[in-house]
C-alpha angles and dihedrals in degrees: 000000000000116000132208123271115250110261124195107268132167116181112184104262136193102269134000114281124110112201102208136009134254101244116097086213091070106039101166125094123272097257093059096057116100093222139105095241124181120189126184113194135214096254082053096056090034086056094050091037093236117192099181150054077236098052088042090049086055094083089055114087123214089042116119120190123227128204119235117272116243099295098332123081111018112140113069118352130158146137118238116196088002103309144080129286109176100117086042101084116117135173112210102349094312123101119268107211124175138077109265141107116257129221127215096215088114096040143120115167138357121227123195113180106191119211131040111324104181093121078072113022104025123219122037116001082135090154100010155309129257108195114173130217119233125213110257132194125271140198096250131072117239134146131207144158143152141234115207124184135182165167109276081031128288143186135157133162126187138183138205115182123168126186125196102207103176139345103284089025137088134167123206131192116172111176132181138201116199127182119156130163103201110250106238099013122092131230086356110134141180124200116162127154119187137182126190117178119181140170139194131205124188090033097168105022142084086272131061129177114180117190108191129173131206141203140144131165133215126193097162135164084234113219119225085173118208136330116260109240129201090352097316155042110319108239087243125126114289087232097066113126113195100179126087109274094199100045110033119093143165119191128168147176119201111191120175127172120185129179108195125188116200113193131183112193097175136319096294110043128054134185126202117182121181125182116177130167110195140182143201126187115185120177105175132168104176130153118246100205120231135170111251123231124356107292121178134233084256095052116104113259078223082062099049121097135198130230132203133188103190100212115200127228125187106169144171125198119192125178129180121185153141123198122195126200116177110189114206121180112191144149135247137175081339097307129128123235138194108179125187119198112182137169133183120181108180152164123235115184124178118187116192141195122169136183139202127199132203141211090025102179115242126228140209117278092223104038108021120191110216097185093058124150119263099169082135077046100124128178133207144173104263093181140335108208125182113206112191114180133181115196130191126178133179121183138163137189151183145211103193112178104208090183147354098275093023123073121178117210121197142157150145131212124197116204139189124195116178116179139185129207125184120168101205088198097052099026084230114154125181131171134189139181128207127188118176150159131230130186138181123193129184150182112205113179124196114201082175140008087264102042126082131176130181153179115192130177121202150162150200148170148235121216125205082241092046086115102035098262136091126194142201081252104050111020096099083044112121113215129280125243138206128185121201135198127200137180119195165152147211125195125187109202123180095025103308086315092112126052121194125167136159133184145185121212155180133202130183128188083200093187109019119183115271137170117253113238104228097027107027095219120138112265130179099243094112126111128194129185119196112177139153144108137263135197133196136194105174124157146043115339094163133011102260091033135092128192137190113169134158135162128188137191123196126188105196129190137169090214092177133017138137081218113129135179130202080330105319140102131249092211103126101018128123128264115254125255086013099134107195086213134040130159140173130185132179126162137164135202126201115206132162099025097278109035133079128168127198144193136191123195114191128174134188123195124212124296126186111234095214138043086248088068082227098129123050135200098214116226117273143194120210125188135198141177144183141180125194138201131209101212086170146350090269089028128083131170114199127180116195122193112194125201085354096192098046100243116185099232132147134238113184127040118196110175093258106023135030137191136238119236120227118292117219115337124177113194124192110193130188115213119195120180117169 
């Protein structure tokens, strides 16, 4: 008798742990995998009223945020495990290229898989993968939404509706409003919308075929935040914005359509088929603050004055691609296998236009004016660049339990990755073709049903292209490589209730981009050592408390580089935005029936912002609380305090300017489910 595929499916549960994941390449629990995994659920996000893909990442350690480049990369940028995860973004298991800021309004889980990930994903992954959960149709027939209101100001309204139509079919539209004026920050401003319809035949049988749509919208006064001085944040007041209010702009449309087919054969044999096209269209004109001319220590902060060079982005991001996993489970000489197949054959496109401008008028340190004239303000096309890419990646992998309480994990990928690059204002054309193997191998041993422990060893690669772009200076660069090596283990505790895991790991960037001395041209002589240890507690120690805790140290080091500044070397130094401590706590407590009340704690040590290891973010603590009423059983009030004590702290490090995070919000929500 044929079953019925798995489907994504997150049901609120007591407490916070999520036992597997919601990609089909990876089909054992959680606790099997020989991974460190981190997954924050929707009851998680819903109780800290997070807004975004960022808020929800807080609770992650070992994630450091950046700040957007002068005009490039804005949206969502961080390091995880000491490098940089930009380009590693996925929904539902395929990739999610493009600079925005996502919204979770369609979201259901979060899913960060530290370590090198390129058996599954592919290129890049050097320190990890996010890869966020849609919200998917069911068979039965339930409405929601929430109301949020608060101090900056603050609205959003968002919307869940699911329709049951028949008996094997369910439609889904989740939307979202989002209007937020940062608490602390002048002129700064966040307007997104988003839509996201879906529907589902075959819910229930051996055959699924899911159709979803996506589309948000971004028209935002985009924060640089303040120039770093003297190797750190100038003592001026946290709501000083340098940029042009009048002039900078971000504005973006994400649109992504997928088609995924789910098929059972029998018990023993599963297909997933995704094919998505997606697009994202980015037109930004913001101001990266600098301090102009070369003060001293000694010169008055009244007497310094602040440049800006109001670099111009109009972009456009395309991928086409369909990814195949086929799952087989299977005996043989009395060993159990779990074999994933997989193959994805794609498309990446990346259309650039970018402007410079000249005679941008500069402003006071102290007291910036962010209205100022710019009538001798000029623009011009800097350049107009044209990246085509064809990608092709075969991988397999299997899951061979040797005995009882020993399971052996192995698998390879092959992966092609051709690019184009043509510059239309130079004439300049380069290509390169890349074609490499990655592996992963592990041990995971299982004393008891509830116990694993692991020790996994991976790797991965970054192309030249890996961010759509290729240069004079990189394009004959063969790609770099990291190996990492992990030791771990995973304990379920009150019937799966309590989570606890811990892990020690390695990573080496063993031949790191560098420029070459005499020709300046990238070469592969750099080393980078990222290595440390986390632990995690999340769930449900007792029965009216949650808990979500992690903690991570990393030990950096660039161990080799040709890179020198202002005549030293950066050999030794540590890697940027690589912060030795991170922690994050939230728990709730329900008392009296309807109330709960909740706290998070999270702490950032210091990172350094450049290779030269000259700015520094200094450390930070940040506390929240929140307290929640049940008014009925569809009805909840919640009121959410962030960064209660209004701590100066800063979110996002960019090696020469850095922004403030909110001051003090305060954030009442209204959360209806019938």
């Amino acid at each position: 008798m044929l079953t019925a595929p798995p489907v994504e499916v997150r049901e609120q549960r007591p407490g916070y742990t999520v036992p597997s994941l919601g990609l089909s390449r990876l089909p054992e629990p959680i606790r099997d995998i020989p991974q460190s995994i981190t997954v924050v659920p929707q009851e998680l996000m819903q109780q800290q009223g997070v807004s975004s893909l960022q808020d929800a990442l807080r609770n992650v350690t070992g994630i450091s945020f950046q700040a957007g480049e002068g005009g490039g990369a804005q949206g969502d940028n961080l390091s995880l495990r000491g490098f940089n995860a930009r380009n590693d973004f996925f929904l539902d298991g395929v990739r999610d290229q493009g600079s925005y800021f996502r919204d979770v309004f369609n979201t259901e889980a979060v899913e960060v898989l530290k370590g090198p990930s390129a058996l599954y994903f592919g290129r890049g992954t050097t320190g990890g993968v996010i890869n966020q959960v849609s919200k998917l149709p069911r068979l039965e027939s339930f409405y929601g939404g929430t109301l949020s209101l608060g101090n900056g100001f603050l609205f959003k309204v968002t919307g869940d509706v699911n329709q049951k139509i028949n008996d094997t079919t369910a439609f889904r539209m989740n939307f979202m409003g989002h209007l937020d004026e940062i608490v602390g920050r002048d002129e700064v401003e966040d307007k997104r919308m988003g839509i996201a319809p879906s529907v589902t035949f075959g819910l229930g049988t051996s055959t699924q075929l899911t159709v979803s749509y996506f589309l948000q919208h971004e028209d935002n006064i985009p924060d640089y935040g303040l120039p770093f001085l003297f190797g750190e944040p100038p003592d001026v007041r946290r709501e000083n914005f340098y940029g042009l209010a009048r002039e900078d702009t971000e504005e973006t449309w994400v649109n992504i359509g997928t088609v995924r087919l789910d098929h059972r054969f029998n018990a023993h044999l599963n297909l997933r088929n995704t094919l998505r096209y997606s697009r994202v269209d980015r037109e930004a004109f913001p101001s990266p603050p600098r301090i102009s001319g070369t003060p001293t220590p000694a010169t008055p902060l009244s007497q310094i004055a602040v440049t800006t060079n109001h670099p111009g982005r109009d972009t456009t991001e395309d991928i086409l691609t369909n990814q195949s996993d086929l799952i087989a489970r299977f005996d043989t000489f009395s060993f159990k296998h779990t074999l994933v197949t997989g193959l994805e054959i794609g498309t990446e496109d990346f259309n650039a236009t970018r402007f410079a401008f000249s005679n941008v008028p500069t402003t006071p340190l102290l007291d910036p004016n962010p209205v100022r004239d710019t009538p001798r303000m000029t623009r011009s096309v800097s350049a107009m660049t044209e990246t085509s890419t064809f990608l092709l990646g075969i991988y397999g992998t299997d899951t061979i339990k040797l005995l009882p309480q020993l399971d052996l994990v192995g698998g390879v990928r092959w992966d092609l990755f051709d690019a184009e690059f043509k510059n239309r204002i130079t004439g300049e054309k380069f290509d390169r073709t890349d074609k490499m193997w990655s592996y992963r191998a592990g041990l995971v041993f299982h004393p008891w049903p509830t116990h694993s422990y692991y020790f996994s060893a991976g790797n991965s690669f970054n192309p030249s292209a890996e961010a759509l772009a290729l240069a004079a200076n990189n394009a004959n660069t063969a790609p770099e490589e990291n190996q990492t090596y992990e030791f771990g283990g995973k304990v379920d505790l009150l019937g799966g209730g309590l989570s606890l895991q811990a892990a020690l790991f390695r990573t080496e960037k063993t031949n790191a981009r560098t420029p070459d001395p005499d020709t300046g041209l990238q070469v592969l002589e750099g080393e980078q050592r990222v290595q440390g240890f986390e632990v995690g507690v999340i769930g449900r120690p007792l029965p009216s408390l949650n808990v979500f805790l992690g903690y991570t140290y990393l030990d950096s080091e660039i161990l080799e580089s040709n890179e020198v500044v202002n005549g030293v070397s950066v050999v030794g130094n540590e890697m940027p935005n690589t912060p030795e401590h991170s922690f994050s706590l939230w728990t709730t407590y329900d008392f009296l029936e309807r109330w709960q009340v909740g706290t998070g704690i999270y702490y950032v040590g210091e990172r350094f912002a450049n290779n030269a290891n000259t700015n520094v973010a200094p450390s930070h603590v940040r506390w929240d609380m929140s307290v929640g009423y049940q008014i009925t059983k569809n009805i909840q009030l919640r009121l959410n305090a962030i960064n209660l004590t209004d701590e100066l702290y800063f979110d996002g490090v960019h090696p020469a300017h850095i922004i403030p995070g909110a001051g003090r919000t305060f954030i009442a929500t209204g959360i209806f489910n019938f």
